[in-house]
N, C-alpha and C positions, 0 to 999 in steps of 0.2 A: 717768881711772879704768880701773884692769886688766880687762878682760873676764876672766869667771869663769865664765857659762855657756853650753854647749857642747852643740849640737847631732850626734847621729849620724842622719841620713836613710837612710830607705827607701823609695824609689818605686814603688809597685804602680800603676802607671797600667790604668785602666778593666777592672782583673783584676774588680773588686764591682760593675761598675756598667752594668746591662742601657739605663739611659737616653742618648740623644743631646742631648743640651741644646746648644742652638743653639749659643754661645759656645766646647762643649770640644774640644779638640786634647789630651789628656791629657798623649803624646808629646812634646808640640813643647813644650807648657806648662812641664813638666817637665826639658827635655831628657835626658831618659831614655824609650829604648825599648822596653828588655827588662826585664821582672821581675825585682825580687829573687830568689830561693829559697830557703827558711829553712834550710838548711845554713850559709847566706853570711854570718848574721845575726850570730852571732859572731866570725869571721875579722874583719868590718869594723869591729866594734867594737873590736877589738882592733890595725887600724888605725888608724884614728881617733885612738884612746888615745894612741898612738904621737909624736903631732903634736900634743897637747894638752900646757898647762903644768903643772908639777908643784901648782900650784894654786887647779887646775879646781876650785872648788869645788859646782860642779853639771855633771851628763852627762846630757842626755838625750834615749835613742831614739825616735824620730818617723817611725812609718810613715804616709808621707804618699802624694797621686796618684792615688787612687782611691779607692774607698767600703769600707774597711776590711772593716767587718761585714759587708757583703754576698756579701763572698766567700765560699767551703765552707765548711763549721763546721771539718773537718778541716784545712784549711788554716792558718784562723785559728789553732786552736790550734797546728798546729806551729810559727809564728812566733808566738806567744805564749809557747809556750813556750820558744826560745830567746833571748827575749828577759827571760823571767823570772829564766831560768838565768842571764844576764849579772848582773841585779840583781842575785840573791844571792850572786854572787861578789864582785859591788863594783866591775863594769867600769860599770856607770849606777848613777845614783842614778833615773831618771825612766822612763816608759813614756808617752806618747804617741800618740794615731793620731787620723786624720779620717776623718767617712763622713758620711751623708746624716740627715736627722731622722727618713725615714722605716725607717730600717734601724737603729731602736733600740726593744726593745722587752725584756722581763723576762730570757728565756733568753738575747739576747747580754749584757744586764748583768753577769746574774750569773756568764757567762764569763769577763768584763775582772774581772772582783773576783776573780776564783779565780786569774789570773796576775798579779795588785797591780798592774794599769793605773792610772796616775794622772790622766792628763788625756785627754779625748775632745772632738774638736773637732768642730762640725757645719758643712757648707754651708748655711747660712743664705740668702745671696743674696739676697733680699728677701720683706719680709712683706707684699707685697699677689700676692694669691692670682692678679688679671689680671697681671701678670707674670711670675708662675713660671707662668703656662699658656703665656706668650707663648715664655718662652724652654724650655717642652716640659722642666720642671726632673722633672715626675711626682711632687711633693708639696705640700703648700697649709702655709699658714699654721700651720695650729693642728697639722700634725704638728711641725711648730718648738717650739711653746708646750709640747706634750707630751710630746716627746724630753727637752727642757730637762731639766722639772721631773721627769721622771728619770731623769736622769743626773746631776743634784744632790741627790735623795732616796738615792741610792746612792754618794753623798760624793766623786764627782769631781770635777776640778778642767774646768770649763766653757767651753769657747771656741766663739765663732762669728762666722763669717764673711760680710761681707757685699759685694755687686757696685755700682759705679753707672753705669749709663747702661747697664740691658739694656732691650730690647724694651717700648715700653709705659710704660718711666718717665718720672716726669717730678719736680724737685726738691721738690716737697712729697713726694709717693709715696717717696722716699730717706728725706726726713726723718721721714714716718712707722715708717719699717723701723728706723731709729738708731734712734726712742724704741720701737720695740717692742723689740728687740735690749737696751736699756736695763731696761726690767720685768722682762725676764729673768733679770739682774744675774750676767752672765758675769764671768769672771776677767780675761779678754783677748777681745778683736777682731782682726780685720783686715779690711781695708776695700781693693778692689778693684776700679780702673776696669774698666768692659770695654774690651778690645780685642779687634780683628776679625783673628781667626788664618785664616792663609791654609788651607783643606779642610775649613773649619767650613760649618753653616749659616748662622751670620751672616754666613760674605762672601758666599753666593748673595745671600741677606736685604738686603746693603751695595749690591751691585751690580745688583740690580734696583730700587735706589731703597726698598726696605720697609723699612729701618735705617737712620738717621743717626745716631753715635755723638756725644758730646761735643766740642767741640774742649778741648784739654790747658787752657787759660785756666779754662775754664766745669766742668772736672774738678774744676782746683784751688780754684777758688772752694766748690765743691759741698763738696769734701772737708775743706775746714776748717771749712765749718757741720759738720757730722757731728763731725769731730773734736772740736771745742770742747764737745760734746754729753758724747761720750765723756768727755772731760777733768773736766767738772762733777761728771759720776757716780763720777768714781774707779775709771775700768773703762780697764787700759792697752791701748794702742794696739801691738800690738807686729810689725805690717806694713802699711803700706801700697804700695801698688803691686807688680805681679810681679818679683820678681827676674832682673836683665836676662839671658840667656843668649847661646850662639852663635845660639838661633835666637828668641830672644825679643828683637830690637835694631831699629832704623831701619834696612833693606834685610835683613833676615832673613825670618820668617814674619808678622811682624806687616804686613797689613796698612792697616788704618786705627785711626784712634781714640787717646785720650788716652796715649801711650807717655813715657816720658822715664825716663832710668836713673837718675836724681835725684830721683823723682816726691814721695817722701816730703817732700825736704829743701823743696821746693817748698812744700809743704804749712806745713810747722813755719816755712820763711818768714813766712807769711801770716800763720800765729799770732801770730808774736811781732811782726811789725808792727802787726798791730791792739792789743798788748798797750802797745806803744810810743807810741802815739800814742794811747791812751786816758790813759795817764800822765801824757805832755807837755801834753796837755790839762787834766788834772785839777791839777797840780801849777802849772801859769801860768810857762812856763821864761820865763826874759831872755833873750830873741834876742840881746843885742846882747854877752851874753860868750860867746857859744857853748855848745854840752853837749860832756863827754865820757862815753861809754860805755863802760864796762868788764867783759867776760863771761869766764867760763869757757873756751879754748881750744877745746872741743869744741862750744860753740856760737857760736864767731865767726863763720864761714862763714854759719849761718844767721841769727845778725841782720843780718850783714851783705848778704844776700840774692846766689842766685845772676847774679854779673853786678854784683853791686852792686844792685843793685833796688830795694832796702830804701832805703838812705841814698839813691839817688835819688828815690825816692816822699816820704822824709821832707823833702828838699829843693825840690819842690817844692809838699810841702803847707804847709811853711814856710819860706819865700821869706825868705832871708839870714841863715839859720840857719848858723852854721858846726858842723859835727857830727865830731865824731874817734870810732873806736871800736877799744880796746884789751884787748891781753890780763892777765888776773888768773885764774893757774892758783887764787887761795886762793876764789874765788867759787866756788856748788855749780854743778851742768851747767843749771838751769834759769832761774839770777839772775843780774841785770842791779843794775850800778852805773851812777846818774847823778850826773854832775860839772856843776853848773849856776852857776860864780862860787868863790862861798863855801858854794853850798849841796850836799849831798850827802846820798843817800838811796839803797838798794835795795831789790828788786819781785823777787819771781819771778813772770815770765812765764805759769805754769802758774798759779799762785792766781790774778793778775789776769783770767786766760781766763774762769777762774770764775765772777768775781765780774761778768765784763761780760754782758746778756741782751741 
């Protein structure tokens, strides 16, 4: 499948945001160190463009790395409005940006509606109120609940973001956040381990023994309960884990804590083997002709787990099983063909997630 939609970033790192939340390195996160300037806003969209295919059929600008709204009114608007100006010329189709729940209130609304913002993302991080004190985030719960529901009474399009393994969590306290995150019935997610950046409070916190992050095993397990959550509701997933950089890598700035540049694929692993072996189970396969599997291209790698994993899991949960798995570009990106003899049948993975509690 051609990728069509197209990102232009903007980094404003901790320009909006008077808080230190134990976990940010905004800088290092982002690897970007100096500000945008809204002069730039157009030049680079007009880069961007440049390197994009003749059909992009969506573009769209994402001021991201900081707490948007929080910044100057005056500011805001200069980079609002060159980035409305793009719109109307037809360099984006989209407007974007992220900020905190507490830095949403009627007068920045009715700002983002006067330059046609389409989607506003919040840091969410978690819904239980002893964690965001622990990780010193400076907003509770129900400022979440009631940024939400307005910034969906004024018809944006809603996303929020959430962390696992800050300060004080623990796997239920996650799971409650998913299903609060869930009532809110955003457009998108993202879902993000912490990790312990090196000049943050959490590595004082790591290093005095007062933080022990997850290990990557106990991440990924956490993240596909969450996930499958997600998956149920019809609310897409559209990042998990940070984006690997020069200083977001194993021997970079990270460090402790659940990192891997793969972290996602990890994840959607897990999925589809529990997806697999709810199947094989329900379905009563003949060990003794073998299965073959047949996916999508873009999702061989992950049935087939990083390393192999998968088919060796599946091999040892079922002892003398002979297992092939092939490619079929005519199958969609989330369906699985099984070859069991004479019998043959396909599952998509995603509905089955669903249908498993």
């Amino acid at each position: 499948m051609t990728k069509t939609h197209f990102i232009v970033p903007f980094f404003i790192p901790h320009v909006g945001c008077p808080h230190d939340c134990v976990f940010c390195s905004q800088g290092k996160i982002t690897g970007k160190e100096r500000p945008v300037l809204p002069e730039e806003v157009i030049p680079i969209i007009r880069e961007y463009r440049a390197t994009f295919p003749r059909n992009a059929r969506m573009v769209e600008a994402a001021f991201f790395g900081g707490s948007f709204t929080g910044i100057p009114a005056p500011l805001q608007t200069a980079f609002l409005k060159e980035a409305y100006l793009a719109k109307k010329e037809g360099l984006i189709d989209r407007i974007r940006l992220s900020t905190r729940p507490d830095y949403i209130d009627q007068e920045v609304l009715e700002r983002l509606s006067e330059f046609r913002v389409d989607t506003i993302e919040l840091g969410v991080q978690s819904m239980s109120d002893e964690v965001l004190k622990k990780s010193a985030r400076g907003h509770s719960s129900a400022d979440v609940v009631q940024a939400s529901r307005k910034i969906r009474e004024y018809g944006f399009r809603l996303g929020l973001q959430m962390m696992v393994g800050l300060p004080g969590s623990r796997p239920d306290t996650e799971v409650q956040t998913a299903s609060g995150i869930c009532a809110l019935k955003p457009d998108f997610v993202r879902i993000y381990p912490t990790l312990v950046i090196r000049g943050t409070a959490l590595e004082t916190m790591y290093k005095k023994g007062m933080y022990k992050p997850p290990s990557l095993e106990e991440a990924v397990d956490l993240c596909a309960v969450l996930a499958a959550m997600f998956i149920r509701e019809n609310i897409a997933i559209i990042r998990m884990g940070l984006q690997p950089t020069e200083l977001i890598s194993e021997g970079g700035e990270v460090v402790a804590g659940p990192f891997h540049p793969s972290f996602r694929q990890l994840v959607d692993s897990r999925l589809v083997l529990r997806a697999v072996k709810w199947i094989l189970d329900q379905r009563g396969m003949d060990p003794e002709v073998g299965i073959v599997m047949e996916t999508n291209p873009k999702l061989l790698s992950t049935l087939k787990g990083i390393g192999k994993e998968n088919i060796k899991a599946l091999e040892r949960e079922y002892p003398g099983l002979e297992i092939k798995v092939l490619k079929n570009k005519d199958l969609g990106r989330s369906e699985i063909r099984f070859i069991n003899g004479k019998r043959m049948f396909e599952a998509d993975y995603r509905q089955v997630i669903k249908s498993i509690k």
